[in-house]
C-alpha positions in Angstrom: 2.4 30.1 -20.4 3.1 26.7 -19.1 2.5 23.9 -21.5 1.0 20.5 -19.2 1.0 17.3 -20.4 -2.0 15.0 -19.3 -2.4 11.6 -20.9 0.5 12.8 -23.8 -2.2 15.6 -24.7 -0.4 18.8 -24.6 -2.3 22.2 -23.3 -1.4 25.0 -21.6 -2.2 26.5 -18.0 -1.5 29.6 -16.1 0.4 30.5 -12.9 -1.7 29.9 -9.9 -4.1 27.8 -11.4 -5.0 24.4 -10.0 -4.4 21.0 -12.5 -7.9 20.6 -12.1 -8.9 24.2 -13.3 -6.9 23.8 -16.5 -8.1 20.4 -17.3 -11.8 21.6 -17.0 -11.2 24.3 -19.1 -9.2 21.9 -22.1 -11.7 19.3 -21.4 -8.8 17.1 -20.6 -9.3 13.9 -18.4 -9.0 14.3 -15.0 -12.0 13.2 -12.8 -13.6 15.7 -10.0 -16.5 13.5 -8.5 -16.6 16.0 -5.5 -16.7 19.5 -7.6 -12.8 19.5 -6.7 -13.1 19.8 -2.8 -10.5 17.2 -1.6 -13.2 15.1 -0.8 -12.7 12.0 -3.1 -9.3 10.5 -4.8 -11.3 11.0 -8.7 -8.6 13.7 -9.6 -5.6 11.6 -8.3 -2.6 12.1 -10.9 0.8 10.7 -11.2 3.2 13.7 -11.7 6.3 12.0 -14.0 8.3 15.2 -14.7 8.2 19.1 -13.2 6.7 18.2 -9.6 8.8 21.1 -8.5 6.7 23.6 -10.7 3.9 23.0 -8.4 2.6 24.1 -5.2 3.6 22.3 -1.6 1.2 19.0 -0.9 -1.6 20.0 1.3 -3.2 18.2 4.2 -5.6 17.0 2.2 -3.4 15.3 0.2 -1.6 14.3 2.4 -4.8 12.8 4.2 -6.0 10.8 1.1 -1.9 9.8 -0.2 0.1 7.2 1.7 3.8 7.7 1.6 4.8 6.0 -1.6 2.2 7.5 -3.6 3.6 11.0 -2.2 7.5 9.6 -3.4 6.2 8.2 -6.7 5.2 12.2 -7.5 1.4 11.9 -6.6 -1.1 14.5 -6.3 -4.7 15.4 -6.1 -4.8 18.0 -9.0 -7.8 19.7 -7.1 -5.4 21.1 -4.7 -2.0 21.3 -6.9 -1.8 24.5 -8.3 0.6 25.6 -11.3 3.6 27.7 -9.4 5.8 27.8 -11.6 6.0 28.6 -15.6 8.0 25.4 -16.3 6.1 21.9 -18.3 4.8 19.7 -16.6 3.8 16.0 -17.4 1.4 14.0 -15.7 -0.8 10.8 -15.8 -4.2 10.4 -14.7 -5.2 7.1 -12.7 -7.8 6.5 -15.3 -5.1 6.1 -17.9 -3.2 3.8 -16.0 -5.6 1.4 -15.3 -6.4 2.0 -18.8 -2.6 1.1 -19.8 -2.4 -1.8 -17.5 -5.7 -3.6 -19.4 -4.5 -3.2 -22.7 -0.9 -4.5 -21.6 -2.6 -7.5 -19.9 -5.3 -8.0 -22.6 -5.2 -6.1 -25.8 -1.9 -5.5 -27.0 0.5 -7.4 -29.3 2.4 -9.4 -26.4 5.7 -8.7 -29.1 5.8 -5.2 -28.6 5.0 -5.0 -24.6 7.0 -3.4 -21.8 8.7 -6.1 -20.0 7.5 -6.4 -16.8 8.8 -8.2 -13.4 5.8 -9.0 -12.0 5.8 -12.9 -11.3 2.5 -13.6 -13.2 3.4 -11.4 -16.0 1.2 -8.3 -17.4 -2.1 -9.9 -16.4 -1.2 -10.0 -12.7 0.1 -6.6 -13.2 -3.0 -5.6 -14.0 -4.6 -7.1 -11.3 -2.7 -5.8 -8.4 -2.9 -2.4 -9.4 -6.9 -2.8 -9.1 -6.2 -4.3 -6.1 -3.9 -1.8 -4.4 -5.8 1.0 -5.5 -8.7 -0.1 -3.9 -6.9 -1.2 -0.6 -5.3 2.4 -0.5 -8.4 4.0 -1.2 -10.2 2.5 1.8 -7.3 2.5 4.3 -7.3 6.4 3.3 -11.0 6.8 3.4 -11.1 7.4 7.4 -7.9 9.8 7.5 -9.7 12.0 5.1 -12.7 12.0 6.8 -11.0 13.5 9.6 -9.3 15.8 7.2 -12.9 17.0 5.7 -14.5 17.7 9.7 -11.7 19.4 10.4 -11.7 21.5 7.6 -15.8 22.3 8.2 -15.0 23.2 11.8 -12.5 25.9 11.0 -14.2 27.1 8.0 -12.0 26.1 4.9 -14.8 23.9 3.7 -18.0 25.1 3.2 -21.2 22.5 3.0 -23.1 24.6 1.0 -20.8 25.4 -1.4 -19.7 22.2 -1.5 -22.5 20.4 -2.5 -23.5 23.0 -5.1 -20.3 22.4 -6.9 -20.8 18.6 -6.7 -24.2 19.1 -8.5 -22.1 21.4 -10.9 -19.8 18.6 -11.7 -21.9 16.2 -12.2 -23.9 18.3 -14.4 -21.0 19.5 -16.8 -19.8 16.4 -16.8 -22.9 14.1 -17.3 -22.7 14.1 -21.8 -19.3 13.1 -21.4 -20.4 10.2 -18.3 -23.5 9.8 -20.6 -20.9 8.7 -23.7 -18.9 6.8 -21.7 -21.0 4.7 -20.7 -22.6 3.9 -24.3 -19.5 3.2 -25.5 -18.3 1.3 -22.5 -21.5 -1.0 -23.1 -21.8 -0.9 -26.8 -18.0 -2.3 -26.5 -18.3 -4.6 -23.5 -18.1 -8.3 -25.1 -15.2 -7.0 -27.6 -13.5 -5.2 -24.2 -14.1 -9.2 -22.1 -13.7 -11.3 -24.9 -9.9 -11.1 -24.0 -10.8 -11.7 -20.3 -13.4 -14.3 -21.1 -10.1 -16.3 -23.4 -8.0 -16.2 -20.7 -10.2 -17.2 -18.4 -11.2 -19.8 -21.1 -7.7 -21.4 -21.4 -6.9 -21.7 -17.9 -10.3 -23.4 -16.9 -9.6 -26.2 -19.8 -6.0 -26.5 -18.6 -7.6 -27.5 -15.0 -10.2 -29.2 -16.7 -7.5 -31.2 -19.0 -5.6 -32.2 -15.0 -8.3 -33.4 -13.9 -9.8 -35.2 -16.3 -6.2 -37.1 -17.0 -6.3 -38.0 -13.0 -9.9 -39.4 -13.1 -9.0 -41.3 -16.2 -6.0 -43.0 -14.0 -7.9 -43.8 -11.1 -11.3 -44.7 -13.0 -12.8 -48.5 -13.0 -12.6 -48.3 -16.9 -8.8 -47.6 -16.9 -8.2 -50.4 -14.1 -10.3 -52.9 -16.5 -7.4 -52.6 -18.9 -4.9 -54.3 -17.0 -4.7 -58.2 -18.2 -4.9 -60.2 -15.4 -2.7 -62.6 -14.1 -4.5 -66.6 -14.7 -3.5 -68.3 -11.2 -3.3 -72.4 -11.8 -4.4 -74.5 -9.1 -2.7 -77.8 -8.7 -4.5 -80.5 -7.3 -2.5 -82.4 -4.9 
C-alpha cells in the first residue's frame, strides 16, 4: 500500500484514492471546507517528494493554483488521487503557516533555518499571510467560472454538494470545536511574542522621538550659557 506522509505523520492510502479520502479516514490534517468539491483552497497541499505518483492536475486546480504554486508541486488534495504505489510526502498549508509563526515568534532564534528574507523570519512570516491571501482572491473569480461550468455540464451537482458540505462540517465540528478552545485558552501565551515585538519596536520609535523633541525643546535651548554683550558708552 502506499505509505503518505502529511505533516511528517506517516499513513498509508490506496491506489485510486484521493489525498483527501485518505486523510479523512487517518484523521490526518488536511482541511475540506467544501465537503471536497473543488470549491474552496482548505485542502491546498504542498507535494515535496513523489508528485509523479499522482493523478494529472485538473481544471479545477488549475482554476484555483497560479503557475508557481503548480511548479512548487501544489495540489488540491480533493482532486489528487493516489496513481501510483510509490510514497509520497506532502505539507498542508495549515502547517506552513504554522511553521512560519513559530520561526518568526516561538523558536530558539539559535537553531532556526536561515532565511533570505530582508526583514528576517518575522517578515517571512508576514508575506506568506499576505501572498496567500492575495492568491486566494485573485483565484476566487477563475474558480467561480470553473464551478458554473462544471454545474452546466453536470460534473457538479448542487444538491450533492451542499449535503457533503453539511457532512463536513458535521464530522469535523469536535475537532473545529477543540481547536478553537485551545486556540483561545492559549491566545495571550500564542501573542505575547507578537505583543514583545511589537513592544520593542514602538519604544525604539518612542526612544527617536523623544531624543529629537529633547534637542529641539525650550528646556534644552535654556541650557546654553549665554553670551554677556558689554556696551561701551562713548
Amino acid at each position: 500500500m502506499p505509505k503518505i506522509e502529511i505533516n511528517g505523520q506517516t499513513v498509508e492510502g490506496f491506489t485510486d484514492e484521493s489525498l483527501l479520502g485518505m486523510a479523512r479516514r487517518h484523521k490526518a490534517h488536511i482541511g475540506y471546507a467544501c465537503g471536497g468539491h473543488g470549491l474552496c483552497q482548505t485542502c491546498e497541499v504542498e507535494v515535496t517528494s513523489g508528485g509523479d505518483a499522482l493523478s494529472p492536475m485538473t481544471d479545477v486546480e488549475k482554476a484555483w493554483l497560479n503557475s508557481d504554486k503548480i511548479q512548487r508541486g501544489h495540489r488540491l488534495a480533493c482532486q489528487a488521487h493516489i496513481a501510483k504505489d510509490a510514497p509520497i510526502t506532502l505539507t498542508t498549508r495549515a502547517e506552513m503557516a504554522r511553521r512560519y509563526f513559530n520561526n518568526a515568534f516561538v523558536s530558539d532564534k539559535k537553531t532556526l533555518p536561515p532565511t533570505t528574507h530582508p526583514q528576517g523570519h518575522v517578515g517571512e512570516f508576514f508575506t506568506f499571510l499576505g501572498m496567500e491571501t492575495i492568491s486566494h482572491v485573485l483565484a476566487a473569480p477563475l474558480a467561480l467560472g470553473n464551478a458554473l461550468g462544471r454545474l452546466s455540464d453536470g460534473r457538479l451537482k448542487l444538491d450533492a454538494s451542499v449535503n457533503d458540505l453539511f457532512a463536513a462540517w458535521n464530522e469535523r465540528m469536535p475537532e473545529i470545536s477543540d481547536f478553537v478552545g485551545k486556540a483561545v485558552s492559549g491566545v495571550p501565551e500564542a501573542v505575547a511574542p507578537v505583543t514583545s515585538a511589537l513592544g520593542e519596536l514602538t519604544k525604539g520609535i518612542a526612544d527617536a522621538v523623544s531624543n529629537l523633541t529633547k534637542s529641539t525643546s525650550p528646556a534644552a535651548s535654556s541650557e546654553v550659557k549665554a553670551t554677556p554683550i558689554k556696551i561701551e558708552k562713548v
